[in-house]
DSSP file (Angstrom, degrees, kcal/mol; ACC not computed):
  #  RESIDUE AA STRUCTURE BP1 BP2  ACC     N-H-->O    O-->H-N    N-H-->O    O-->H-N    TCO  KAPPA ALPHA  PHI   PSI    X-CA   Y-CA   Z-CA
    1    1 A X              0   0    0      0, 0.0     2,-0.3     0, 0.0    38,-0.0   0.000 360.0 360.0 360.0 127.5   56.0   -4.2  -61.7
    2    2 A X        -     0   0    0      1,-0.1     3,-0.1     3,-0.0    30,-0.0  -0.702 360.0-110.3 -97.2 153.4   59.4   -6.1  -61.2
    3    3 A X        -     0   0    0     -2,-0.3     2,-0.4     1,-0.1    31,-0.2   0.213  30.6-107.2 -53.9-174.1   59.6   -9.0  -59.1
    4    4 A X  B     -A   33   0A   0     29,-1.7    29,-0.8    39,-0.0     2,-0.4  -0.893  43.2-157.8 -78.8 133.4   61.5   -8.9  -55.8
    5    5 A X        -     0   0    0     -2,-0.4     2,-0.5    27,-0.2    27,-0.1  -0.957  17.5-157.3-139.1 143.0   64.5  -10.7  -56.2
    6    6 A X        -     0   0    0     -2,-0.4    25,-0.7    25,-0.3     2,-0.3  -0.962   7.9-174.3-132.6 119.0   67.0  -12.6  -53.8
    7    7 A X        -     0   0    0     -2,-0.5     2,-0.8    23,-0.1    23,-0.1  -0.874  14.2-152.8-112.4 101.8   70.6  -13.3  -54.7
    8    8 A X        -     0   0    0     -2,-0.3     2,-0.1    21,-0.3    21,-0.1  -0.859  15.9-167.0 -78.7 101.6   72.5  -15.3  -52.4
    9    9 A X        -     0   0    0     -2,-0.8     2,-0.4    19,-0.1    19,-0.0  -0.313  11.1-160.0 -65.4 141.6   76.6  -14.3  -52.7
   10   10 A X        -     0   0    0     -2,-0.1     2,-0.3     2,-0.0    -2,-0.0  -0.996  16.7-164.9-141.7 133.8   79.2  -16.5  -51.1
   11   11 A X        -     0   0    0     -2,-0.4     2,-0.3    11,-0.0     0, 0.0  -0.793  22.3-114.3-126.2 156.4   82.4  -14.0  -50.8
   12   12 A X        -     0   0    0     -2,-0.3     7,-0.0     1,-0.1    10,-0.0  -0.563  16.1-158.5 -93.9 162.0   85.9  -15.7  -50.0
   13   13 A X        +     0   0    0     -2,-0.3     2,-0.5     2,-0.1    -1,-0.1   0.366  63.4  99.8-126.2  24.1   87.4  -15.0  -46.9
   14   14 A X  S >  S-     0   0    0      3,-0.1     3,-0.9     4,-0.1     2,-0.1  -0.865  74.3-129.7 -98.1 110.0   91.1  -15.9  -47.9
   15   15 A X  T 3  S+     0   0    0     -2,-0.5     3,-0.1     1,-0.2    -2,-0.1  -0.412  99.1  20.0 -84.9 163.9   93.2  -12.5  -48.8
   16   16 A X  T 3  S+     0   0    0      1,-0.1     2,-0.4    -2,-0.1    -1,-0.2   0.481  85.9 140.3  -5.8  73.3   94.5  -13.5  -51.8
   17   17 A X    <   -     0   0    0     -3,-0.9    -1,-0.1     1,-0.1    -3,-0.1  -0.859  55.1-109.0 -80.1 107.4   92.3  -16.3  -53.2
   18   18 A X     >  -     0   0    0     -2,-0.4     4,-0.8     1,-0.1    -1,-0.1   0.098  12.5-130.0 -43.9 155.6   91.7  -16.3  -56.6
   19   19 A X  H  > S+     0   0    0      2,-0.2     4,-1.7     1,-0.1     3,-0.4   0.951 108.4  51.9 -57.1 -41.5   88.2  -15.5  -58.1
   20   20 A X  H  > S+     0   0    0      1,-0.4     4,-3.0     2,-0.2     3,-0.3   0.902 108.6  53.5-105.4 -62.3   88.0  -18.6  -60.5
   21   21 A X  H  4 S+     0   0    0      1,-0.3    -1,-0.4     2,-0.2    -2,-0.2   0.651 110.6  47.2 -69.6 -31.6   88.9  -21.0  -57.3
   22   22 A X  H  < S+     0   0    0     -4,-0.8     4,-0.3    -3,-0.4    -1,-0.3   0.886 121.3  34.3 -78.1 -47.9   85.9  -19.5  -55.2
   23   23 A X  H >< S+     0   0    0     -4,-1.7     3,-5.0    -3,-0.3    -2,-0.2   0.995  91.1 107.9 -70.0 -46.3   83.5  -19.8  -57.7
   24   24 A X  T 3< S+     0   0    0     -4,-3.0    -3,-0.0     1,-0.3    -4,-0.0   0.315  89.6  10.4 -33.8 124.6   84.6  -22.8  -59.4
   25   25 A X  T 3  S+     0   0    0      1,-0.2    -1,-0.3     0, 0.0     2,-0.2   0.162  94.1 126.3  99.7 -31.1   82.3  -26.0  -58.7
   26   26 A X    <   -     0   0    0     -3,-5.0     2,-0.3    -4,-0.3    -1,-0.2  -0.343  52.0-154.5 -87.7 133.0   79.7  -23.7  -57.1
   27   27 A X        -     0   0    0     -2,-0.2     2,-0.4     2,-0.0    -1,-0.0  -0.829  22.4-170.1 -95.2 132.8   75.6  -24.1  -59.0
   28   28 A X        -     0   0    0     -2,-0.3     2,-0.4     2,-0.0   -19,-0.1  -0.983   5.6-175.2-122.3 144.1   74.1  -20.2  -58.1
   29   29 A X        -     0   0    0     -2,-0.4     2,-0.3   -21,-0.1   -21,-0.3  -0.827  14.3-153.8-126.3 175.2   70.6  -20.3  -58.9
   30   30 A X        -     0   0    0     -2,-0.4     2,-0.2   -23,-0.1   -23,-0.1  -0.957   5.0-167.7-123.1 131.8   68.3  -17.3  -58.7
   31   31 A X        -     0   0    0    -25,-0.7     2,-0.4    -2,-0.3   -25,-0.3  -0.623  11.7-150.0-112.0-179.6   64.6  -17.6  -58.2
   32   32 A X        +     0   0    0     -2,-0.2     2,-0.3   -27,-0.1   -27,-0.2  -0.828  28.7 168.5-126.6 167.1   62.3  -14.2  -58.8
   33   33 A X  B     -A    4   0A   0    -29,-0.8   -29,-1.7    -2,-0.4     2,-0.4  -0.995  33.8-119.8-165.0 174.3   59.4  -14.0  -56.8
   34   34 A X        -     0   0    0     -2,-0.3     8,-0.1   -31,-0.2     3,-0.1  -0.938  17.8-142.7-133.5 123.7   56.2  -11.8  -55.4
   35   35 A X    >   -     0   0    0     -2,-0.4     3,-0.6     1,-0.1     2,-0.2  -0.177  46.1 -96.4 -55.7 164.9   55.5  -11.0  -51.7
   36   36 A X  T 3  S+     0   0    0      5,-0.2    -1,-0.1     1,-0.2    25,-0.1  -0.650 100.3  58.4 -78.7 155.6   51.9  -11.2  -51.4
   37   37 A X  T 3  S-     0   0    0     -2,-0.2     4,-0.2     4,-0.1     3,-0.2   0.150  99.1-104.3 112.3 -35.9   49.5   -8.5  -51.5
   38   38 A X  S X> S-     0   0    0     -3,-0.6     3,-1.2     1,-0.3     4,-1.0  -0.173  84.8 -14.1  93.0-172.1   50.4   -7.1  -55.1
   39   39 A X  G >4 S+     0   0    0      1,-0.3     3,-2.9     2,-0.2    -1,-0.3   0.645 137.7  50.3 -35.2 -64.2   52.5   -3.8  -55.4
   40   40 A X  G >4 S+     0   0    0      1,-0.2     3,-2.3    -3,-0.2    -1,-0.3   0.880 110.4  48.4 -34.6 -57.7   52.1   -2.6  -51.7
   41   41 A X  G <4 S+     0   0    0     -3,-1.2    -1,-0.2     1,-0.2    -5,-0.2   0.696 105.7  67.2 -73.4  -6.7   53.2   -6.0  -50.2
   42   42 A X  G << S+     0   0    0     -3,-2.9     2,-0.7    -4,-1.0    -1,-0.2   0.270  73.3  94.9 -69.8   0.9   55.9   -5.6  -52.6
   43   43 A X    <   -     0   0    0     -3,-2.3     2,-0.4    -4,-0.1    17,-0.4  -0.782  60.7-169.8 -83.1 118.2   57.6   -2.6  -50.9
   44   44 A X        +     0   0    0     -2,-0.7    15,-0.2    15,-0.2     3,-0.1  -0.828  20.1 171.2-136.1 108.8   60.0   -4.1  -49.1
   45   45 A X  S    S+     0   0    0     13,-3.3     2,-0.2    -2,-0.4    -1,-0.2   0.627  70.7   6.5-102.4 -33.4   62.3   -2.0  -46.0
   46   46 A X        -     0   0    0     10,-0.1    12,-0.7    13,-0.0    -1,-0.4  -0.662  56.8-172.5-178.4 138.8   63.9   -4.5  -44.5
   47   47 A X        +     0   0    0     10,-0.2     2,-0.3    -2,-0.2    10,-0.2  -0.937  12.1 168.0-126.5 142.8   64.8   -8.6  -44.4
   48   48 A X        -     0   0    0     -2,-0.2     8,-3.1     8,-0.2     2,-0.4  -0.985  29.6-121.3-153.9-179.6   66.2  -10.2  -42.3
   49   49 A X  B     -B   55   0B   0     -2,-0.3     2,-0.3     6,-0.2     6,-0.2  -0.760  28.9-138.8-106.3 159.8   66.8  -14.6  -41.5
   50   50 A X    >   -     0   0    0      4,-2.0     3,-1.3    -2,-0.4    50,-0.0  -0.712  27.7 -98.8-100.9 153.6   65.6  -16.1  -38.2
   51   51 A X  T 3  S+     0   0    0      1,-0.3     2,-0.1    -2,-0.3    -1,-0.1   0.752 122.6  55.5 -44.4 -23.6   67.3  -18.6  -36.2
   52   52 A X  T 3  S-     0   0    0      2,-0.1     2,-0.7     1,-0.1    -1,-0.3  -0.251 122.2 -97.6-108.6  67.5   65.4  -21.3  -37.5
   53   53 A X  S <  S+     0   0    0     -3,-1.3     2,-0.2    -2,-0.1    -2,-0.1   0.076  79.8 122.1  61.6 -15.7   66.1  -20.5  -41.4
   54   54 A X        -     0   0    0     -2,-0.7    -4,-2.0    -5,-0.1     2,-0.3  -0.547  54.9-138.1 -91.6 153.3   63.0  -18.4  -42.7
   55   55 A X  E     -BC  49  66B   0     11,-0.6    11,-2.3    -6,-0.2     2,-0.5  -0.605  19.7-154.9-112.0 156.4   63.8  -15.2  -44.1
   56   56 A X  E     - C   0  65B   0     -8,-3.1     9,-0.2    -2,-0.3    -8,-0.2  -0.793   3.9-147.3-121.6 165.9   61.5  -12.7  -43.1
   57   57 A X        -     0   0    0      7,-2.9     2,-0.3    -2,-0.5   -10,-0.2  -0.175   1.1-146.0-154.6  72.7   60.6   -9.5  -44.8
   58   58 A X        +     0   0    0    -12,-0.7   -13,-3.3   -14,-0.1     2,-0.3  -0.013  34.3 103.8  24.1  55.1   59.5   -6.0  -43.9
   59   59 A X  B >   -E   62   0C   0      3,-2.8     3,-1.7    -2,-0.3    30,-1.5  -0.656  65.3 -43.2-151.7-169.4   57.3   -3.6  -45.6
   60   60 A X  T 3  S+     0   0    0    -17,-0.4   -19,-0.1     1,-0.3    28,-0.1   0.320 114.3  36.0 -45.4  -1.0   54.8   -1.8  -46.4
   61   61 A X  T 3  S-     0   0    0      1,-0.2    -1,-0.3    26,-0.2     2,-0.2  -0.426 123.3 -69.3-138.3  46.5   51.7   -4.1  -46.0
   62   62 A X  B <   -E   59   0C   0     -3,-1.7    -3,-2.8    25,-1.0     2,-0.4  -0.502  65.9 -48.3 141.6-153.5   52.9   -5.7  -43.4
   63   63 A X  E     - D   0  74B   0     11,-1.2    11,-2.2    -5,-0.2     2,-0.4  -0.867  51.7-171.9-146.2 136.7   55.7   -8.5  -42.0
   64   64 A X  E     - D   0  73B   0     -2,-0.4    -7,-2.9     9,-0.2     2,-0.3  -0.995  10.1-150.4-140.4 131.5   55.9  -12.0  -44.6
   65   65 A X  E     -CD  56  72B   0      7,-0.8     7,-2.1    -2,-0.4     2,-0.4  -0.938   4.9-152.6-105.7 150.8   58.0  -15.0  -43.6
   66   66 A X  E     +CD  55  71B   0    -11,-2.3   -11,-0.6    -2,-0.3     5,-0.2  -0.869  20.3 177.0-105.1 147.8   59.5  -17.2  -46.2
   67   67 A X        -     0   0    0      3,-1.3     4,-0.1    -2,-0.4    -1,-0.1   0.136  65.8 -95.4-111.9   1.5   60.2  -20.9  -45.5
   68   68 A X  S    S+     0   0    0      2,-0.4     3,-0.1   -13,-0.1    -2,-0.1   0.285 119.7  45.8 110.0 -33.2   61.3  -21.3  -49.1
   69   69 A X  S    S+     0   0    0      1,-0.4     2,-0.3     0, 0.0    -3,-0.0   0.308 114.2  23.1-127.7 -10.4   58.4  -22.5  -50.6
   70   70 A X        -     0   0    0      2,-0.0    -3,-1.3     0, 0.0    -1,-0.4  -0.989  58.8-121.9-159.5 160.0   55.7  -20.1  -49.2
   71   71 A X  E     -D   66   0B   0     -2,-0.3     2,-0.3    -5,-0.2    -5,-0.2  -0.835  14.7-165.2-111.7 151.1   54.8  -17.3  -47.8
   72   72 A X  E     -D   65   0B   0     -7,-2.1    -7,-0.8    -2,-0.4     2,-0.5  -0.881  19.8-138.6-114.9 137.7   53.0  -16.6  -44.4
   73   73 A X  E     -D   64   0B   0     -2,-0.3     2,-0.7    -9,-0.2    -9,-0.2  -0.954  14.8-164.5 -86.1 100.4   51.3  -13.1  -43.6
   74   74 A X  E     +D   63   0B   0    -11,-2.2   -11,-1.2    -2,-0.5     2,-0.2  -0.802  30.2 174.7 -78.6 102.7   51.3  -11.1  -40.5
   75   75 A X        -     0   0    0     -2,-0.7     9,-0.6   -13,-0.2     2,-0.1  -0.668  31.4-102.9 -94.6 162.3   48.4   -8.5  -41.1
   76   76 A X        -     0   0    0     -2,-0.2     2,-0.4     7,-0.1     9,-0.3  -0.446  37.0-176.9 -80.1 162.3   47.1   -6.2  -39.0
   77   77 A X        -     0   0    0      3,-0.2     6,-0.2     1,-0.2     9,-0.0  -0.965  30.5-157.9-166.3 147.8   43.9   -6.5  -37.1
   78   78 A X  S    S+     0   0    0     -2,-0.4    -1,-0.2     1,-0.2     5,-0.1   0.985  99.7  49.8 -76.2 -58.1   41.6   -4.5  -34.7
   79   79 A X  S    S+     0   0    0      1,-0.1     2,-0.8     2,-0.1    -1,-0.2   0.715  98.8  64.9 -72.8 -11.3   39.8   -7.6  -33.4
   80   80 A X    >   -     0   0    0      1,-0.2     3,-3.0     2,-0.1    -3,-0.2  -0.752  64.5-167.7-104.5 104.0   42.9   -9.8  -32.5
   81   81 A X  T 3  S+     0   0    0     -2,-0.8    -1,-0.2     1,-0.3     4,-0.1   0.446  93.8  52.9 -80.9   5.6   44.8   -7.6  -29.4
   82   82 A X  T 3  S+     0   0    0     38,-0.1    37,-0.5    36,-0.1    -1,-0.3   0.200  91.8 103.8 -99.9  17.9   48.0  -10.2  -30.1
   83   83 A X  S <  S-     0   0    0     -3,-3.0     2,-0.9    -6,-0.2    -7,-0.1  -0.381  91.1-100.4 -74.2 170.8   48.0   -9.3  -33.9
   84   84 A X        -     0   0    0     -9,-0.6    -7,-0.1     1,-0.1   -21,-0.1  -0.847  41.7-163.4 -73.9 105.3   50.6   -6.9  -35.5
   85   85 A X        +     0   0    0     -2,-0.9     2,-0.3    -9,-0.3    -1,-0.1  -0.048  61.9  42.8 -39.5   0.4   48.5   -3.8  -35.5
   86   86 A X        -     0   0    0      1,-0.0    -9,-0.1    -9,-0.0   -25,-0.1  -0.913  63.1-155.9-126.0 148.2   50.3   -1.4  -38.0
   87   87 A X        +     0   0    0     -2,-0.3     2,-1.3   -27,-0.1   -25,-1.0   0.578  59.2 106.8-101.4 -27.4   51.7   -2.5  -41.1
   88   88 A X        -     0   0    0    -27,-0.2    17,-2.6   -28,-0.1   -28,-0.3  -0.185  49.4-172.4 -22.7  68.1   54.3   -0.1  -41.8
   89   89 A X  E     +F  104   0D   0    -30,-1.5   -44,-0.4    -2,-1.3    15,-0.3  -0.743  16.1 165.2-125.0 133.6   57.3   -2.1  -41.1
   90   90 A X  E     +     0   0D   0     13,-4.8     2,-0.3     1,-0.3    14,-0.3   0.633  66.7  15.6-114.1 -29.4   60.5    0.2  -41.3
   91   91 A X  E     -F  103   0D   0     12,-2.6    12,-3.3   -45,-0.1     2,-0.4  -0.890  58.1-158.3-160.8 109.8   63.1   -2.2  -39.6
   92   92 A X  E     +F  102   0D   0     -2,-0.3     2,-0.3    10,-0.2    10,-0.2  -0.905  17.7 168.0-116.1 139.1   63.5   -5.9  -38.5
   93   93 A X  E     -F  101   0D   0      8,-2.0     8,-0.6    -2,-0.4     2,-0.5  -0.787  25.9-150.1-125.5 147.2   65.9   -7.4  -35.8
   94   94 A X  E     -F  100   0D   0     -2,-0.3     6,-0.2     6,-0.2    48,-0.1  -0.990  17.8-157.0-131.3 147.0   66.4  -10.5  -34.0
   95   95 A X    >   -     0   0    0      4,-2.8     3,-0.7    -2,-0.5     4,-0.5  -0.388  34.7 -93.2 -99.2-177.9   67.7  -10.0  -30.7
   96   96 A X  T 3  S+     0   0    0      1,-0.3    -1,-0.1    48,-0.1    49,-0.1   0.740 123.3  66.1 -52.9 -32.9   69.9  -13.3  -28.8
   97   97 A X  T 3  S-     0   0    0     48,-0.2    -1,-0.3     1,-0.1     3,-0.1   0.642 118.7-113.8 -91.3  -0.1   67.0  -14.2  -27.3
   98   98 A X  S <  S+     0   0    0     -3,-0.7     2,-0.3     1,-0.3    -2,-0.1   0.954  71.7 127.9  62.2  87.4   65.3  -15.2  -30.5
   99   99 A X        -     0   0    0     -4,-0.5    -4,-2.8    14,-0.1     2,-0.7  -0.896  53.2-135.6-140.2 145.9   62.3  -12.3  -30.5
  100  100 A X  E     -FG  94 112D   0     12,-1.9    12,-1.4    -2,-0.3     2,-0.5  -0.928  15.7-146.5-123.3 127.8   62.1  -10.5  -33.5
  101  101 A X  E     -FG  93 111D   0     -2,-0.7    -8,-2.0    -8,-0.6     2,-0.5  -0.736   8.6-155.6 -78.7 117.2   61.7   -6.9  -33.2
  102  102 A X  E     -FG  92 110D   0      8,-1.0     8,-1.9    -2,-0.5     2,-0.3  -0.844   7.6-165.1 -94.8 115.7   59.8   -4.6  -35.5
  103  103 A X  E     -FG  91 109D   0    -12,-3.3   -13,-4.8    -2,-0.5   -12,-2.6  -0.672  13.8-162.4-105.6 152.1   60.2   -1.5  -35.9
  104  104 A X  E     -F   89   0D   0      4,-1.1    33,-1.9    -2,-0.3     2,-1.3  -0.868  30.4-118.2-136.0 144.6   57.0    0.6  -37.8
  105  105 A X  B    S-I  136   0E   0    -17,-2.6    31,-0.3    -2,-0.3    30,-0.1   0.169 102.5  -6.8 -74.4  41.6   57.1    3.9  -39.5
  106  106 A X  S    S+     0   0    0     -2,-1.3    30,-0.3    29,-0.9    -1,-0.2   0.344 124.0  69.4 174.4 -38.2   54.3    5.8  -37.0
  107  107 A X  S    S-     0   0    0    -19,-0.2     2,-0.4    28,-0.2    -2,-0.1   0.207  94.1-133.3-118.9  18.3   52.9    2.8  -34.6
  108  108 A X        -     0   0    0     27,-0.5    -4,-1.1    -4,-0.5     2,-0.4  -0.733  43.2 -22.3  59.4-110.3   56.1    2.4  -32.8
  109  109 A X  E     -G  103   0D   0     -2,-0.4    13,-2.7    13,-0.3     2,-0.3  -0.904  47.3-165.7 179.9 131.5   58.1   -1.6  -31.9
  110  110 A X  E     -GH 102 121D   0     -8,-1.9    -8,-1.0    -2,-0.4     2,-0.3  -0.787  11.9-152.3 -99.9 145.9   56.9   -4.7  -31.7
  111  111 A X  E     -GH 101 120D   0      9,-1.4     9,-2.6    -2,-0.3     2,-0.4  -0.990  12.7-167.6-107.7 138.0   58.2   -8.2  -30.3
  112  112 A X  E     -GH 100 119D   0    -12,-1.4   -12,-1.9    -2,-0.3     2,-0.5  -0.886  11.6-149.9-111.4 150.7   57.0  -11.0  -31.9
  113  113 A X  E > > - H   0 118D   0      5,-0.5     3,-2.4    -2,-0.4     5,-0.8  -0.932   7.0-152.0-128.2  91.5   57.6  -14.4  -30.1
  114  114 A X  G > 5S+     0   0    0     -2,-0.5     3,-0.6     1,-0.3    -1,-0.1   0.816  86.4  74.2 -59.8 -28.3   57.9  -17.2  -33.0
  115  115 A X  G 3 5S+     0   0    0      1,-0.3    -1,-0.3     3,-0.1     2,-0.1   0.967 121.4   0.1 -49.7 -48.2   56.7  -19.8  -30.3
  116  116 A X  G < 5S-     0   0    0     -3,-2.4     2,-0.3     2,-0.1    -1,-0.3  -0.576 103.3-113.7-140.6  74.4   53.0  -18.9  -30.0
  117  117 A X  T < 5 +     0   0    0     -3,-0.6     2,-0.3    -5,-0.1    -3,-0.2   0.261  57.5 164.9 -32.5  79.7   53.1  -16.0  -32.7
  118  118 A X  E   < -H  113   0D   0     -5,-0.8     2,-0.6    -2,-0.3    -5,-0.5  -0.558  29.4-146.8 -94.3 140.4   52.5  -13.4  -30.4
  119  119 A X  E     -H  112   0D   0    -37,-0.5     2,-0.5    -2,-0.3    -7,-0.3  -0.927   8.2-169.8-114.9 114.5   53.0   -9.8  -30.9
  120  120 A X  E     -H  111   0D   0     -9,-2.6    -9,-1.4    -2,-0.6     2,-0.5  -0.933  11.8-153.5 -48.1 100.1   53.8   -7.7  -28.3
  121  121 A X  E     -H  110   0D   0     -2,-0.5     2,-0.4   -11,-0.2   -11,-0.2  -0.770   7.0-166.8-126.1 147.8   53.7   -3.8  -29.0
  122  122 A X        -     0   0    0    -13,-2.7     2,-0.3    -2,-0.5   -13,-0.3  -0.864  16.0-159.6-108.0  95.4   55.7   -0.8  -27.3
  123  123 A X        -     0   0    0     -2,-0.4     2,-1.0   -15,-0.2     9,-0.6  -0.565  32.9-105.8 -99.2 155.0   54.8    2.8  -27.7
  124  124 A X        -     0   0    0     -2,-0.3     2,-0.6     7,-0.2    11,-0.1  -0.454  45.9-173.1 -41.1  65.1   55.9    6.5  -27.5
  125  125 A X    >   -     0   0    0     -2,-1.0     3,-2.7     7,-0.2     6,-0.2  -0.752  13.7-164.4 -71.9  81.6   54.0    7.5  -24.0
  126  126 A X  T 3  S+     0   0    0     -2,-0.6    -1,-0.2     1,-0.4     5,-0.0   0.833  87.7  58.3 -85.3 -27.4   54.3   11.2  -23.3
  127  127 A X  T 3  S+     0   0    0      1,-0.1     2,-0.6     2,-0.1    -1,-0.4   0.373 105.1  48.7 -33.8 -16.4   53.2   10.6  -19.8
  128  128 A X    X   -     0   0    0     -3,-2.7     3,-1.0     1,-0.0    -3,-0.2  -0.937  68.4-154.8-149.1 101.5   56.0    8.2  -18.9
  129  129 A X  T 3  S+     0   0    0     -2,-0.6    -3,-0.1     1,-0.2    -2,-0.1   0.576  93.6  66.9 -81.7  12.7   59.9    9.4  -20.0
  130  130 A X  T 3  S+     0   0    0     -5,-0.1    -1,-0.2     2,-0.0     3,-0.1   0.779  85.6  91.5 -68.5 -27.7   61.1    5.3  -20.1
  131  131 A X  S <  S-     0   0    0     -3,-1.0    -7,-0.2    -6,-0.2    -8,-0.0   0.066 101.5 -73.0 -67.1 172.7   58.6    4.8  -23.4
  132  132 A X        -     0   0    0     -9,-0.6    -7,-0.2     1,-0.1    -1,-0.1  -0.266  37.3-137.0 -53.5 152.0   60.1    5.2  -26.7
  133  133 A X  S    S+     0   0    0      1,-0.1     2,-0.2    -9,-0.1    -1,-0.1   0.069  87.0  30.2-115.6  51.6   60.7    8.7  -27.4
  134  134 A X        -     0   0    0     17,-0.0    -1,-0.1     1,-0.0    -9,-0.1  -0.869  63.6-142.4 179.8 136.1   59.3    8.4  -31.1
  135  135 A X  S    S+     0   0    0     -2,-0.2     2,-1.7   -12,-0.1   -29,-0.9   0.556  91.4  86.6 -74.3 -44.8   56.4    6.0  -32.7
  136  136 A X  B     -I  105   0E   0    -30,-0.3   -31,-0.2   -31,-0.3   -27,-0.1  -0.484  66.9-171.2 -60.3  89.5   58.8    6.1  -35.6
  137  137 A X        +     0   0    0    -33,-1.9    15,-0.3    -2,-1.7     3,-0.1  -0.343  11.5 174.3 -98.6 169.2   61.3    3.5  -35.2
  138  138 A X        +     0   0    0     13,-2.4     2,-0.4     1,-0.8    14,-0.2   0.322  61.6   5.6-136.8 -42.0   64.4    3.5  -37.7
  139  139 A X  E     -J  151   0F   0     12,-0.9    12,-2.4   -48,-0.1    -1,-0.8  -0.934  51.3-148.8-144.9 169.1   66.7    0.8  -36.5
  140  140 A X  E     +J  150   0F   0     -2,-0.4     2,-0.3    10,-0.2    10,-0.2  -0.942  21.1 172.2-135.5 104.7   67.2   -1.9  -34.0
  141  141 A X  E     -J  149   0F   0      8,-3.7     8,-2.1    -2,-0.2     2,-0.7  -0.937  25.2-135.3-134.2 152.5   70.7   -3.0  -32.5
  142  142 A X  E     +J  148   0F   0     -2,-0.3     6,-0.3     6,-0.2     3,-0.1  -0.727  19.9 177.9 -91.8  96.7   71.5   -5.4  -29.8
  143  143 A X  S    S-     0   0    0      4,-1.7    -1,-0.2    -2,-0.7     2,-0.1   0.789  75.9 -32.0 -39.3 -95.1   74.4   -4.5  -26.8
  144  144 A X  S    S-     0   0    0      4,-0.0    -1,-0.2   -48,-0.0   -48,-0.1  -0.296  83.0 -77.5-120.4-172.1   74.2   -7.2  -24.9
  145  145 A X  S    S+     0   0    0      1,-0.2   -48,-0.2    -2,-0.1   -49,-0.1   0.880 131.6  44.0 -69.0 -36.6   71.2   -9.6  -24.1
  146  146 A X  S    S+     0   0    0      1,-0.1     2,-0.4    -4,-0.1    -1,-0.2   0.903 108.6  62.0 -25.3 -74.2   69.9   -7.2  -21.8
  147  147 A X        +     0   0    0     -5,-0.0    -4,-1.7     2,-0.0     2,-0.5  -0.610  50.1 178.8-104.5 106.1   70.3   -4.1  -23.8
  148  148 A X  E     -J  142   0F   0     -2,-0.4     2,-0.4    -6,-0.3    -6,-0.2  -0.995  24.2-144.8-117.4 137.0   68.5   -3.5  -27.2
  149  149 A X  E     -J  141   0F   0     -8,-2.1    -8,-3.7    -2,-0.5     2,-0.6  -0.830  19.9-157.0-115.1 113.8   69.6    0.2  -28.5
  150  150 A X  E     -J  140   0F   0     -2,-0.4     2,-0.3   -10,-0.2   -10,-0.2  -0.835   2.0-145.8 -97.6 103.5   66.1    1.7  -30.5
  151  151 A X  E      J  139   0F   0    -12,-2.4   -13,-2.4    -2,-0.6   -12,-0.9  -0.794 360.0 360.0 -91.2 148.7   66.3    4.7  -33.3
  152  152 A X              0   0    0     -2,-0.3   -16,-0.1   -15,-0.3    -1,-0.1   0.353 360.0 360.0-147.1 360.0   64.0    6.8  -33.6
């Protein structure tokens, strides 16, 4: 099993900057590392960073924040109604309002609220044409602060 691994790139934004001058001076380290969870929690569909620096990560067992030095687990669970309840995680967003929104291969969009890590969840209703019109979520994009645009 190969690690996960995360590369940070710093790209110049200067048309015609040399390479040597960009890099020059710069220490690039690479660390390797392993979600928790062993191969499954190693499947990884989407990362993305939160406002307050921890990078968060997406996958098949389930939603991991990094602070840099550890990892945290959101698993799912029947007995706790504000846990993440699917683990499938196909797609993660953070909207202006600092939610992050999950989108899950089957069990349809979450909001999590990093204040009192709370999970909301939003499903595919066939009774009601406002719900999602799909459990499958694919992407997440923001309009405006108002307006979050759902694939499905």
């Amino acid at each position: 099993m190969r690690p996960f691994f995360i590369a940070i790139l710093f790209f110049s934004l200067f048309k015609g900057l040399p390479q040597a001058s960009v890099s020059r001076g710069l220490d690039y380290r690479m660390e390797s590392f392993r979600l928790p969870d062993g191969p499954s929690g190693n499947s990884v569909n989407s990362v993305t960073q939160g406002p307050n620096g921890f990078l968060w990560f997406g996958g098949h067992a389930g939603l991991y924040r990094y602070d840099g030095y550890r990892f945290k687990s959101y698993k799912s669970s029947d007995e706790d109604p504000d846990a993440l309840v699917f683990s499938y995680i196909e797609f993660l967003f953070w909207s202006s309002d600092e939610y992050l929104w999950i989108g899950t291969y089957g069990g349809g969009l979450f909001r999590f609220d990093p204040t009192d890590e709370s999970f909301i969840r939003y499903k595919h209703d066939p009774e009601d044409p406002t719900s999602l019109s799909d459990d499958h979520i694919t992407y997440i994009i923001e309009e405006d602060e108002n307006t979050l645009w759902i694939g499905t």
